[in-house]
ZAFI-58274 format. One record per residue: residue number from 1; residue in three letters; x, y, z of N, C-alpha, C in turn. Coordinates in nm, 2 decimals. Layout:
BEGIN
+-----+-----+--------+--------+--------+--------+--------+--------+--------+--------+--------+
|   i |  aa |   n_c1 |   n_c2 |   n_c3 |  ca_c1 |  ca_c2 |  ca_c3 |   c_c1 |   c_c2 |   c_c3 |
+-----+-----+--------+--------+--------+--------+--------+--------+--------+--------+--------+
| NUM | ALA |      X |      Y |      Z |      X |      Y |      Z |      X |      Y |      Z |
...
+-----+-----+--------+--------+--------+--------+--------+--------+--------+--------+--------+
! end
This chain:
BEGIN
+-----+-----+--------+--------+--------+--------+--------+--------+--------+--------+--------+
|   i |  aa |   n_c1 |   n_c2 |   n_c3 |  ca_c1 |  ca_c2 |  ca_c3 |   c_c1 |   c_c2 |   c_c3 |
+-----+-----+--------+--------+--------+--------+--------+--------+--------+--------+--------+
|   1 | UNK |  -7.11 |   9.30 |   1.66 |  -7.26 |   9.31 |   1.63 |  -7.33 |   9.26 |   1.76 |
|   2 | UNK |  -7.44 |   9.33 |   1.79 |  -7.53 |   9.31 |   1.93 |  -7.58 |   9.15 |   1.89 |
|   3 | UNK |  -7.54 |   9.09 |   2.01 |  -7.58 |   8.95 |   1.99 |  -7.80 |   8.97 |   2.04 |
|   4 | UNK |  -7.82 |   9.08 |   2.14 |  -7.94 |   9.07 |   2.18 |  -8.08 |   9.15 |   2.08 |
|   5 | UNK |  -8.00 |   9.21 |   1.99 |  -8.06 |   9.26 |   1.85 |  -8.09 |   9.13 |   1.78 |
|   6 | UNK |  -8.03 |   9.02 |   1.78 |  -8.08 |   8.87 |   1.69 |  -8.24 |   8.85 |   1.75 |
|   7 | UNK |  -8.29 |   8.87 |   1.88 |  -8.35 |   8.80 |   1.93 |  -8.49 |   8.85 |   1.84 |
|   8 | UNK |  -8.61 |   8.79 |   1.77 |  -8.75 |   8.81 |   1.77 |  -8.79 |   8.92 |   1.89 |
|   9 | UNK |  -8.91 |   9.04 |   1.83 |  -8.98 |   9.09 |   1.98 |  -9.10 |   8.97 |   1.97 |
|  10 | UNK |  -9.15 |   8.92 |   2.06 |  -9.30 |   8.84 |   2.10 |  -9.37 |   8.96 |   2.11 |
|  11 | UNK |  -9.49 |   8.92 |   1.99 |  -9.62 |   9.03 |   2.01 |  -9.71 |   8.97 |   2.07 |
|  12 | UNK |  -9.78 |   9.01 |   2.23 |  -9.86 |   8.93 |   2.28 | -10.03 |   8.92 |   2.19 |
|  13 | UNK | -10.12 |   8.87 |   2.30 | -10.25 |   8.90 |   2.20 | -10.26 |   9.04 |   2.30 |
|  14 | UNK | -10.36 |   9.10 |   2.17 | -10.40 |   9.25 |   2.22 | -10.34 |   9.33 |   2.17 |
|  15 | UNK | -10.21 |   9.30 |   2.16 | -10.10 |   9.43 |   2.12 | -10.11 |   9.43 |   1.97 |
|  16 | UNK | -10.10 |   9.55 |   1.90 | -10.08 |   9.55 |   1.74 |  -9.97 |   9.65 |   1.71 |
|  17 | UNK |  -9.88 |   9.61 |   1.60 |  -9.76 |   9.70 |   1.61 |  -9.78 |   9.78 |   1.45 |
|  18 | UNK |  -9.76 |   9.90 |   1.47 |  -9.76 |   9.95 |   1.27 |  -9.62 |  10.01 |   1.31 |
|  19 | UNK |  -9.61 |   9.95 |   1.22 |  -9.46 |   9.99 |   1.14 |  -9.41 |  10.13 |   1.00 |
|  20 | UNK |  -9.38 |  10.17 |   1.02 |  -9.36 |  10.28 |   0.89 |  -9.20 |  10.31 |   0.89 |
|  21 | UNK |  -9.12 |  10.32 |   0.77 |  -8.94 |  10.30 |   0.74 |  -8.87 |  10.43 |   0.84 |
|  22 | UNK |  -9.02 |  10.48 |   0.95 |  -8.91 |  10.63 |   1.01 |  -8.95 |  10.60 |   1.18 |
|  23 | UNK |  -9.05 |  10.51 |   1.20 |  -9.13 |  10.50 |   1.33 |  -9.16 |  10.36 |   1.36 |
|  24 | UNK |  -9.19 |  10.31 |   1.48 |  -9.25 |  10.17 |   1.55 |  -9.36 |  10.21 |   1.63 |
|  25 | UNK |  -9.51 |  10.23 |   1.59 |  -9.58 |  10.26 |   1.73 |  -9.65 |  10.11 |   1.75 |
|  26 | UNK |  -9.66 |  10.13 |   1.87 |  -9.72 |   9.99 |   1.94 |  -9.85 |  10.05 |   2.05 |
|  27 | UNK |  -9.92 |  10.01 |   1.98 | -10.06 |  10.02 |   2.08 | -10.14 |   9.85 |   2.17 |
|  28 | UNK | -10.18 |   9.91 |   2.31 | -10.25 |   9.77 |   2.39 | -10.34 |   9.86 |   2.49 |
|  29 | UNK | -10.38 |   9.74 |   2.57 | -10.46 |   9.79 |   2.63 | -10.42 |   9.90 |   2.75 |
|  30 | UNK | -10.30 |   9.88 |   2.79 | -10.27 |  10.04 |   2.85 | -10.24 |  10.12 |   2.81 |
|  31 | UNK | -10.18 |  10.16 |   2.66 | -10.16 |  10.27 |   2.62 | -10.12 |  10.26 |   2.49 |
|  32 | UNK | -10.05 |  10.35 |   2.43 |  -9.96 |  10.37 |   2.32 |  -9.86 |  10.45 |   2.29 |
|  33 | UNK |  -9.75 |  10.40 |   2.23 |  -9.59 |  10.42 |   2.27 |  -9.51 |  10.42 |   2.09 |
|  34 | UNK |  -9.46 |  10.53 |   2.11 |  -9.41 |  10.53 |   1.92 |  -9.30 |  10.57 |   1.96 |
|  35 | UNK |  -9.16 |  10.54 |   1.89 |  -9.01 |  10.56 |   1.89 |  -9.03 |  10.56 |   1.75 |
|  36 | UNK |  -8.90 |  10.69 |   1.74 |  -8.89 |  10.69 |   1.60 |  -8.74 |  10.57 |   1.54 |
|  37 | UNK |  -8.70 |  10.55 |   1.44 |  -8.61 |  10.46 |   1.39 |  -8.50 |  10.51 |   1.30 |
|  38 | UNK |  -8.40 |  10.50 |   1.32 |  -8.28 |  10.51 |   1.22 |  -8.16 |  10.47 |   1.20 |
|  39 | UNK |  -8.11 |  10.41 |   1.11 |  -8.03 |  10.35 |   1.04 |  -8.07 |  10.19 |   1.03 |
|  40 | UNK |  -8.16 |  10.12 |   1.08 |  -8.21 |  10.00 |   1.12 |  -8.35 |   9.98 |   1.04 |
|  41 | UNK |  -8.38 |   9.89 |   1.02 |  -8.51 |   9.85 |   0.91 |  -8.53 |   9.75 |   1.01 |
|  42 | UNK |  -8.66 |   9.79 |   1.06 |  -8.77 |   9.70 |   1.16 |  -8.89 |   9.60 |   1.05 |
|  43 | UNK |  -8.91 |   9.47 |   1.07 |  -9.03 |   9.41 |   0.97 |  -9.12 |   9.33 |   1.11 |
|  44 | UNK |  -9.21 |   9.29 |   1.07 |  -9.28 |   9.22 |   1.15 |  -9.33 |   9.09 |   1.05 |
|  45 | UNK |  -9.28 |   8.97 |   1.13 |  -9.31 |   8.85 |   1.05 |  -9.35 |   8.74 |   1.16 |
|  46 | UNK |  -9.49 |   8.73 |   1.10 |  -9.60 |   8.58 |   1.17 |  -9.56 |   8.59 |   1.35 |
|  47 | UNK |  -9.65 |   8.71 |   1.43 |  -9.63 |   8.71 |   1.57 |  -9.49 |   8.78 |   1.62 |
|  48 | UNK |  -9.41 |   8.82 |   1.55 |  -9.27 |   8.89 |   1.58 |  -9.22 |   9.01 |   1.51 |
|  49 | UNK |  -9.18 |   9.08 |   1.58 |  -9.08 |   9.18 |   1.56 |  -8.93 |   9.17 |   1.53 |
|  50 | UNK |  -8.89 |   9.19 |   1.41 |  -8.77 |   9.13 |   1.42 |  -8.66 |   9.31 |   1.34 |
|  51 | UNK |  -8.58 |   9.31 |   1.41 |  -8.46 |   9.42 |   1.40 |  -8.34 |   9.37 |   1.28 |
|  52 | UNK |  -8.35 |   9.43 |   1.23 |  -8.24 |   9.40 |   1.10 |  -8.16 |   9.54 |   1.05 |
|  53 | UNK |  -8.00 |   9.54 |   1.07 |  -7.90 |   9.64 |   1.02 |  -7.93 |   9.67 |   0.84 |
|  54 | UNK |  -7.98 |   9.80 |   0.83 |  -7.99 |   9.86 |   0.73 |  -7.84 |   9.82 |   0.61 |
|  55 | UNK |  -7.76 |   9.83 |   0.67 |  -7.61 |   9.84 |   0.62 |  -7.48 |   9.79 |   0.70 |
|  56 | UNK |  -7.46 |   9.65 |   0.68 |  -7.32 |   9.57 |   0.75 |  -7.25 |   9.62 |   0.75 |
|  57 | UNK |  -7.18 |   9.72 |   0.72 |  -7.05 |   9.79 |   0.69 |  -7.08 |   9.92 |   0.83 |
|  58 | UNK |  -7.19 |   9.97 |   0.82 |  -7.21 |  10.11 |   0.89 |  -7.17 |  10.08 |   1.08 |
|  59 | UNK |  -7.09 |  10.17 |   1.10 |  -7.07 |  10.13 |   1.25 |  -7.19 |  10.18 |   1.37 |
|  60 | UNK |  -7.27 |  10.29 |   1.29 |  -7.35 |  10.31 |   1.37 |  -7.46 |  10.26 |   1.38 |
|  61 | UNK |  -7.52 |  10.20 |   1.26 |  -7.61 |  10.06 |   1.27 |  -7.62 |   9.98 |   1.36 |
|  62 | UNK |  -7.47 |   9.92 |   1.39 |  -7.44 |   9.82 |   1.44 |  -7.46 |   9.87 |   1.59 |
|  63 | UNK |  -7.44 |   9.97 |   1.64 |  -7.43 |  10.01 |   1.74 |  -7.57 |  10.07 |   1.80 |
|  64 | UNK |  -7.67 |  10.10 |   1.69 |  -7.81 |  10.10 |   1.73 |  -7.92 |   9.98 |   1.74 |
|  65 | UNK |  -7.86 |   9.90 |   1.66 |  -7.93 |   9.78 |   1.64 |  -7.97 |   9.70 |   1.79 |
|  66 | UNK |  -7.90 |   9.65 |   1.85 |  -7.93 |   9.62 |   1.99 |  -8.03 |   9.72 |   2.10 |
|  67 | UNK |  -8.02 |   9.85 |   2.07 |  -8.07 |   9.88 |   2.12 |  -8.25 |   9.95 |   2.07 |
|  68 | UNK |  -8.22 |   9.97 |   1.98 |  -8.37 |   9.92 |   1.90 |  -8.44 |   9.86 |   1.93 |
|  69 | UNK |  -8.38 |   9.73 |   1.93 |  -8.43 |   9.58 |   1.95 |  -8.48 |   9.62 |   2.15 |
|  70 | UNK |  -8.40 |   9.64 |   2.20 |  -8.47 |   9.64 |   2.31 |  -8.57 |   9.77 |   2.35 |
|  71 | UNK |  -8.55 |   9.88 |   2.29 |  -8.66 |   9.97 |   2.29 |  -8.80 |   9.90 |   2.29 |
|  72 | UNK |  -8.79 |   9.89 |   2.16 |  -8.94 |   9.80 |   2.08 |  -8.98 |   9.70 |   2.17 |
|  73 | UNK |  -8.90 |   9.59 |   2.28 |  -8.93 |   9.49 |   2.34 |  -9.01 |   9.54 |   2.49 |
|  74 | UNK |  -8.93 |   9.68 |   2.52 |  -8.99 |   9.79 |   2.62 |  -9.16 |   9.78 |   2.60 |
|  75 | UNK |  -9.13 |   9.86 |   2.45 |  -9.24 |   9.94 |   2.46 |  -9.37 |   9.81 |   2.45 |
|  76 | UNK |  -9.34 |   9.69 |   2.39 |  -9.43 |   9.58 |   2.41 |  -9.50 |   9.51 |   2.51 |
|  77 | UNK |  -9.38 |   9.55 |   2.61 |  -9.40 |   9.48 |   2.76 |  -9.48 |   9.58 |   2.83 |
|  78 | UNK |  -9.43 |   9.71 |   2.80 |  -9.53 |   9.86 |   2.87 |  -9.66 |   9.83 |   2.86 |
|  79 | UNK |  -9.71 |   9.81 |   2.71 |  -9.80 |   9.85 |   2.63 |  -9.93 |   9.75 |   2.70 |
|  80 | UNK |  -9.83 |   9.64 |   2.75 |  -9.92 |   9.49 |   2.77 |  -9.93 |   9.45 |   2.97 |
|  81 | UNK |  -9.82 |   9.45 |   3.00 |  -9.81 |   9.46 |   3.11 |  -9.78 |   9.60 |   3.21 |
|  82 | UNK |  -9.73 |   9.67 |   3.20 |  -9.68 |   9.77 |   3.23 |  -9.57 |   9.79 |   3.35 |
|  83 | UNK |  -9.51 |   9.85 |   3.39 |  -9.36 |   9.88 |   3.44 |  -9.41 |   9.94 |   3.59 |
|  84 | UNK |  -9.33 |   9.91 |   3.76 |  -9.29 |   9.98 |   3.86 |  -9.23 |   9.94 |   3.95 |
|  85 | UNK |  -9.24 |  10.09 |   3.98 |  -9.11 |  10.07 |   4.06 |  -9.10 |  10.15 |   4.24 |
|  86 | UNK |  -9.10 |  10.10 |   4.30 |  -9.10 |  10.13 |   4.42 |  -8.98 |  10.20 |   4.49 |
|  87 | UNK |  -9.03 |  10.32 |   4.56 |  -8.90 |  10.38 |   4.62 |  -8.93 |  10.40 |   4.81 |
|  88 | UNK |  -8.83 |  10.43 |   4.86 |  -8.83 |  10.43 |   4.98 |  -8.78 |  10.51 |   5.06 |
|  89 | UNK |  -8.85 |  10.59 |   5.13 |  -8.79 |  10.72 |   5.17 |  -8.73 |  10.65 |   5.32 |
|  90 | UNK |  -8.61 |  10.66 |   5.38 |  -8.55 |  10.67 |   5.47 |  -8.46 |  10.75 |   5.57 |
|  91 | UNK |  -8.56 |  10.82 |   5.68 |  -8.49 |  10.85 |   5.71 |  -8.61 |  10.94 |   5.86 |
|  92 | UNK |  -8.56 |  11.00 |   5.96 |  -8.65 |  11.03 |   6.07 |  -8.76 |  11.17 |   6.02 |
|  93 | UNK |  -8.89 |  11.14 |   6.07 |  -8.96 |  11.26 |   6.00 |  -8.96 |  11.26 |   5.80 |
|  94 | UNK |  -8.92 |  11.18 |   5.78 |  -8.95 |  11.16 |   5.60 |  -9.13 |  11.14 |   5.59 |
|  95 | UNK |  -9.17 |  11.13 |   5.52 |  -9.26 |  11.16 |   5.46 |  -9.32 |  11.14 |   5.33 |
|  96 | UNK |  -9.43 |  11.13 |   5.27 |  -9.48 |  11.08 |   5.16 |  -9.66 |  11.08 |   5.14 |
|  97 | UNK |  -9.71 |  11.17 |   5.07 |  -9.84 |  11.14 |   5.04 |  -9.87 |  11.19 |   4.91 |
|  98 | UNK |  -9.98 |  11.16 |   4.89 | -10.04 |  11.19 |   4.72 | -10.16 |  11.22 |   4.75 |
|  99 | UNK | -10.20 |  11.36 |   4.68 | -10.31 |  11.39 |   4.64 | -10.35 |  11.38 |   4.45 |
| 100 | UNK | -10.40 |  11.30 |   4.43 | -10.44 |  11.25 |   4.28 | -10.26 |  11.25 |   4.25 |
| 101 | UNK | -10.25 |  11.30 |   4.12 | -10.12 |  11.32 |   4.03 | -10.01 |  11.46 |   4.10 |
| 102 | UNK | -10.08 |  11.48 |   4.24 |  -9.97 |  11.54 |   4.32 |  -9.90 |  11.49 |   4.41 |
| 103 | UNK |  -9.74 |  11.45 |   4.41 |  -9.67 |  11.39 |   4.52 |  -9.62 |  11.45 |   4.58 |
| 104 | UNK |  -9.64 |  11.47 |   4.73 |  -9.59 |  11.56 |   4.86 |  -9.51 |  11.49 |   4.92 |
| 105 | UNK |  -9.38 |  11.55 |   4.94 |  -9.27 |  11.49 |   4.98 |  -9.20 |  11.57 |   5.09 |
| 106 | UNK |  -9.21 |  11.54 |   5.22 |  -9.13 |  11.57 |   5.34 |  -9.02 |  11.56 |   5.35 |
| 107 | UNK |  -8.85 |  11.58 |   5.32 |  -8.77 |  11.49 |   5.34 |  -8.67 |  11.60 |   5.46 |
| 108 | UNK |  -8.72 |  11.64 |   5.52 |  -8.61 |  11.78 |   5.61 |  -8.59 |  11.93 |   5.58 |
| 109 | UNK |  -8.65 |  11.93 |   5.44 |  -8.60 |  12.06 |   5.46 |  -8.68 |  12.17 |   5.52 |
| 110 | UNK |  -8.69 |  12.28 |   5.47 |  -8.78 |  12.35 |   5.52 |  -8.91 |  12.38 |   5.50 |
| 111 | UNK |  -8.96 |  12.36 |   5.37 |  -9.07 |  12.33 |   5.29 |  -9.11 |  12.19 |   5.26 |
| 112 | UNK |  -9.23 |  12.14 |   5.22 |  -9.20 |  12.04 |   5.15 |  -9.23 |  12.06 |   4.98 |
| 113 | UNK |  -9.16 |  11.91 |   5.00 |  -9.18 |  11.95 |   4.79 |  -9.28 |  11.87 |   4.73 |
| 114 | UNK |  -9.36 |  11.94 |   4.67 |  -9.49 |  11.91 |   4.58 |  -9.47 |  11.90 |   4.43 |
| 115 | UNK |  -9.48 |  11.77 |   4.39 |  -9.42 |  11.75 |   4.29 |  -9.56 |  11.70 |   4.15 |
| 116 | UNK |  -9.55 |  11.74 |   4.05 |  -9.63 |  11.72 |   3.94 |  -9.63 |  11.61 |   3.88 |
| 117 | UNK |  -9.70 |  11.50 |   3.89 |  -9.66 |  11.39 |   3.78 |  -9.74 |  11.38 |   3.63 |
| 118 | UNK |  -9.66 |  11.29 |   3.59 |  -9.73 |  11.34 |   3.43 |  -9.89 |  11.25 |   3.46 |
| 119 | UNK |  -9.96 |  11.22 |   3.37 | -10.11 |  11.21 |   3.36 | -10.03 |  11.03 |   3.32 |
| 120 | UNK |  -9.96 |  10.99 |   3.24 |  -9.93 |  10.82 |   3.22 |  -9.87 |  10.73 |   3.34 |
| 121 | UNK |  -9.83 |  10.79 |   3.48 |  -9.78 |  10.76 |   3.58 |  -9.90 |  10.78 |   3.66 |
| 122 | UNK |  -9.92 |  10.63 |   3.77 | -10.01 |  10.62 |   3.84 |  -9.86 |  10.61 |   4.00 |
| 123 | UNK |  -9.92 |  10.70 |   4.11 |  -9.88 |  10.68 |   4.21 |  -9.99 |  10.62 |   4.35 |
| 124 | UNK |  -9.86 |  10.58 |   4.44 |  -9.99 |  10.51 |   4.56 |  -9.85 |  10.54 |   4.64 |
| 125 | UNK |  -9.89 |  10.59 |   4.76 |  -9.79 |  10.62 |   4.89 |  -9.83 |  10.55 |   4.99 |
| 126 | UNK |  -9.79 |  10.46 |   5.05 |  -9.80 |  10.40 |   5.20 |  -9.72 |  10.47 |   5.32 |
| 127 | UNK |  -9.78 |  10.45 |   5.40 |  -9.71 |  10.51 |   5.54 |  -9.75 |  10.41 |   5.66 |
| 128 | UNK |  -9.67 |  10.33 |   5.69 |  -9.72 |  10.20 |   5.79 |  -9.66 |  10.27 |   5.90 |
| 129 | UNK |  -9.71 |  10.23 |   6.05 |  -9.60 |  10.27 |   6.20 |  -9.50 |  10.15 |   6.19 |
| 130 | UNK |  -9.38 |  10.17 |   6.19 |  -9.25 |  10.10 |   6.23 |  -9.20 |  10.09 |   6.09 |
| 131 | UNK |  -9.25 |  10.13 |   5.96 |  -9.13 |  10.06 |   5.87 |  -9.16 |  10.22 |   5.79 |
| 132 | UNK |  -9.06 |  10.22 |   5.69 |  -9.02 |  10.38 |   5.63 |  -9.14 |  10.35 |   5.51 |
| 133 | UNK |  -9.22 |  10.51 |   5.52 |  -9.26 |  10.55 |   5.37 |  -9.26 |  10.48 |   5.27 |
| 134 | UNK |  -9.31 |  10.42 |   5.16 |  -9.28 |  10.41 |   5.01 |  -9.38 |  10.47 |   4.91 |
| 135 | UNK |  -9.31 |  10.51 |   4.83 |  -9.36 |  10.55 |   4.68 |  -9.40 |  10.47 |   4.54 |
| 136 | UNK |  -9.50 |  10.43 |   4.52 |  -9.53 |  10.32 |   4.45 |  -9.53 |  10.37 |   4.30 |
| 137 | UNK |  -9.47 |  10.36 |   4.18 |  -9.49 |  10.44 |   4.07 |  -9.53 |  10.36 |   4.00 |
| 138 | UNK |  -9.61 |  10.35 |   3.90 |  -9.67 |  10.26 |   3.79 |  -9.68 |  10.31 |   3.68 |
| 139 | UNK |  -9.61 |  10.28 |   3.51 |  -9.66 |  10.31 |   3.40 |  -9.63 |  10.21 |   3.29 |
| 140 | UNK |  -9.68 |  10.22 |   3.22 |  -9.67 |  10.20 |   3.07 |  -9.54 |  10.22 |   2.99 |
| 141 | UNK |  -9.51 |  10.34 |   3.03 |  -9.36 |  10.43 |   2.97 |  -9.29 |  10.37 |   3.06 |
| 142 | UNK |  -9.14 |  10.27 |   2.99 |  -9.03 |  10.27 |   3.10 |  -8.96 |  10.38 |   3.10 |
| 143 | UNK |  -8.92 |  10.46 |   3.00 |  -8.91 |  10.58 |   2.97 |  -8.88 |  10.67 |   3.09 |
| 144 | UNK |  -9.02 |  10.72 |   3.09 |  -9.07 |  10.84 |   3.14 |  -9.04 |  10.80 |   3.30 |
| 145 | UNK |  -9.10 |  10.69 |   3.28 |  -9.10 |  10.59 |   3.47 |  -8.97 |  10.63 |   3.48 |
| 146 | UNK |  -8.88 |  10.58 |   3.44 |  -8.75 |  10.62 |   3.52 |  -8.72 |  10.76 |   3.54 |
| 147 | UNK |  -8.73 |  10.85 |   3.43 |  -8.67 |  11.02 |   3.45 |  -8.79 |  11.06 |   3.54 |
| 148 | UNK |  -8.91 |  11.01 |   3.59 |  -8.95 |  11.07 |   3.72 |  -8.90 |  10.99 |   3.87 |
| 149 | UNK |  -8.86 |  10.87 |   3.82 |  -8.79 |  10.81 |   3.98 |  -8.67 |  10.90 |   3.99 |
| 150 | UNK |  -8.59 |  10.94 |   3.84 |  -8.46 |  11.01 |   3.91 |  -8.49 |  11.14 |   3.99 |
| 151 | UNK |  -8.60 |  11.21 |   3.91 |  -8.62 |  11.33 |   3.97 |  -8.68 |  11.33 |   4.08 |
| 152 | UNK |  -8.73 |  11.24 |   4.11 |  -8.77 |  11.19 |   4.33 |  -8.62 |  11.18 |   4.39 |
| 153 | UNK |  -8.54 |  11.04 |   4.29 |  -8.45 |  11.05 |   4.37 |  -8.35 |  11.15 |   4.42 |
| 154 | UNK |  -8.36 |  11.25 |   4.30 |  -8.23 |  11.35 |   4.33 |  -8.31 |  11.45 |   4.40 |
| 155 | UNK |  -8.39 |  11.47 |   4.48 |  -8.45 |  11.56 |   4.60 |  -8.38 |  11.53 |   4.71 |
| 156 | UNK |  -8.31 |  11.38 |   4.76 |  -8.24 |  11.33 |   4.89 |  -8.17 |  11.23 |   4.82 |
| 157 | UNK |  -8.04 |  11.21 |   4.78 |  -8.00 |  11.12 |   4.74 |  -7.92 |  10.97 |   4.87 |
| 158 | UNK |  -7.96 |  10.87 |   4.83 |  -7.90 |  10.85 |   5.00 |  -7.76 |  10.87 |   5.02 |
| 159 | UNK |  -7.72 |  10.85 |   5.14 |  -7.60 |  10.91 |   5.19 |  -7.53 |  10.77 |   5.25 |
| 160 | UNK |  -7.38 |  10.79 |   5.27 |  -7.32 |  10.62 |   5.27 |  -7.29 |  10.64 |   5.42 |
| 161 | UNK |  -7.30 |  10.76 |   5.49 |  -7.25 |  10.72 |   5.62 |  -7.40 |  10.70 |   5.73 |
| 162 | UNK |  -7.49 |  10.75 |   5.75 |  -7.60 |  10.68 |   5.80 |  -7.68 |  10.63 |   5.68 |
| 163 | UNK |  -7.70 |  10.67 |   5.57 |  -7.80 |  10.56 |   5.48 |  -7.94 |  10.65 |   5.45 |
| 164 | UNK |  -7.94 |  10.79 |   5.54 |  -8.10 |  10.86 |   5.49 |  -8.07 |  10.87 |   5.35 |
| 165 | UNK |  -8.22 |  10.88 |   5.30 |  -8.26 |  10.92 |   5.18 |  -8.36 |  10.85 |   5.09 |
| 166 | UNK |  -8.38 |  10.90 |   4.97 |  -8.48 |  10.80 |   4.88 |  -8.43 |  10.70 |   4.78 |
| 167 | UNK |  -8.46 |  10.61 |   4.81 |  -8.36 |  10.48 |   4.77 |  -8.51 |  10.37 |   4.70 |
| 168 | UNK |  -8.47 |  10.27 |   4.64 |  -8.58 |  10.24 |   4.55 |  -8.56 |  10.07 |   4.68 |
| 169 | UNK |  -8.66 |  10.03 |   4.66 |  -8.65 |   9.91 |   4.77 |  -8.58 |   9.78 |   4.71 |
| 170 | UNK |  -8.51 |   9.77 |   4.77 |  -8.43 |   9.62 |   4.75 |  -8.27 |   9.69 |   4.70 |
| 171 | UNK |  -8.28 |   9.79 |   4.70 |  -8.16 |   9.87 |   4.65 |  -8.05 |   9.83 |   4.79 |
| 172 | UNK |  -7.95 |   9.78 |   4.76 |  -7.84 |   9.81 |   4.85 |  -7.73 |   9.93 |   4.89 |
| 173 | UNK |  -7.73 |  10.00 |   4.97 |  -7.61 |  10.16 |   5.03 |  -7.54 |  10.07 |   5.09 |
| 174 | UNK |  -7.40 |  10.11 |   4.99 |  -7.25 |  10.07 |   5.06 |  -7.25 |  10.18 |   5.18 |
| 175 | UNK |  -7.21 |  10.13 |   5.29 |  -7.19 |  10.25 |   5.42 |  -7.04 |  10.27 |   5.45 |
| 176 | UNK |  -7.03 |  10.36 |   5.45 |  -6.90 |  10.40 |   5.51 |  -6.87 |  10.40 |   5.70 |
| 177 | UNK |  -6.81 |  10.39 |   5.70 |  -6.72 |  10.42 |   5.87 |  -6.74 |  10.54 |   5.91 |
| 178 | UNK |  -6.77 |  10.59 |   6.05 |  -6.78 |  10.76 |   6.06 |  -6.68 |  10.78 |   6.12 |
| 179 | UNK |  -6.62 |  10.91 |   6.17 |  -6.50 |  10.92 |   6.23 |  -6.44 |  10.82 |   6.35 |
| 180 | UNK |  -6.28 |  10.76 |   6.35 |  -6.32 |  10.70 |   6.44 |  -6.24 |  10.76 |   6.54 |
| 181 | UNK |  -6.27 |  10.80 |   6.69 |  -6.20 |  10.89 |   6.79 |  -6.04 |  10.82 |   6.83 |
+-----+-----+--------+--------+--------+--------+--------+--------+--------+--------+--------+
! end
């Protein structure tokens, strides 16, 4: 059994959570976020969210329960604080700008790529002289926030023998050795 499914969710102030036996939506001041629910019975008691196994015996219970529990804890933290994540383009001639919810991305090839972001993702692009590009993403949705960092990242993935690519900052590239003569 998930030891991290025991834990209470903390409902901050602001946040209000409705509950129904098939859904969890959680609304705040940045937005609103609904997961649906199954096999697991969600209650809310005095300030907390608390996750409880529909059925001890069921293996798949058991095996959703933890992650339930941390869904709902997501979507609380989104709802109140919200989620980002910074990436880092590296590499000579890379590139990076935004017009509104459009991200233009330089990275070598022969075009560049203009990419669509959804309308709950806020971006901000820096370009300083001497240090590499970054892509600043901001949302609500951890969700969503990640399947659009992957889809940035899988345009240039970095590479282990010089290191170009889009890499999220603070991220470590194991490097490899290049031929040695």
């Amino acid at each position: 059994m998930s030891r991290i499914g025991k834990h209470p969710v903390a409902i901050p102030q602001g946040v209000t959570v409705t509950i129904t036996p098939e859904s969890v939506t959680v609304k705040g001041p940045k937005g609103e976020l609904k997961q649906e629910i199954k096999e697991v019975t969600v209650k809310q008691e005095d300030g907390h969210v608390v996750v409880e196994c529909a059925d001890q015996t069921d293996k798949l219970a058991h095996s959703l329960y933890g992650t339930y529990r941390a869904l709902i804890a997501n979507m609380v933290k989104g709802v109140s604080e919200g989620f980002t994540k910074e990436m880092e383009l590296v590499g000579v001639g890379y590139r990076a700008t935004n017009q509104g919810q459009k991200l233009d991305l330089s990275l070598g090839f022969s075009h560049n790529i203009l990419l669509e972001l959804p309308a709950e993702i806020k971006v901000e692009t820096t370009m300083e002289k001497g240090k590499n590009p970054t892509v600043k993403l901001s949302s609500y949705d951890k969700e969503l926030l990640g399947k659009v960092c992957a889809k940035i990242r899988s345009f240039r993935k970095p590479e282990p023998y010089k290191g170009k690519g889009i890499k999220f900052v603070g991220e470590i590239i194991r490097r490899k050795a290049g031929k040695s003569a």
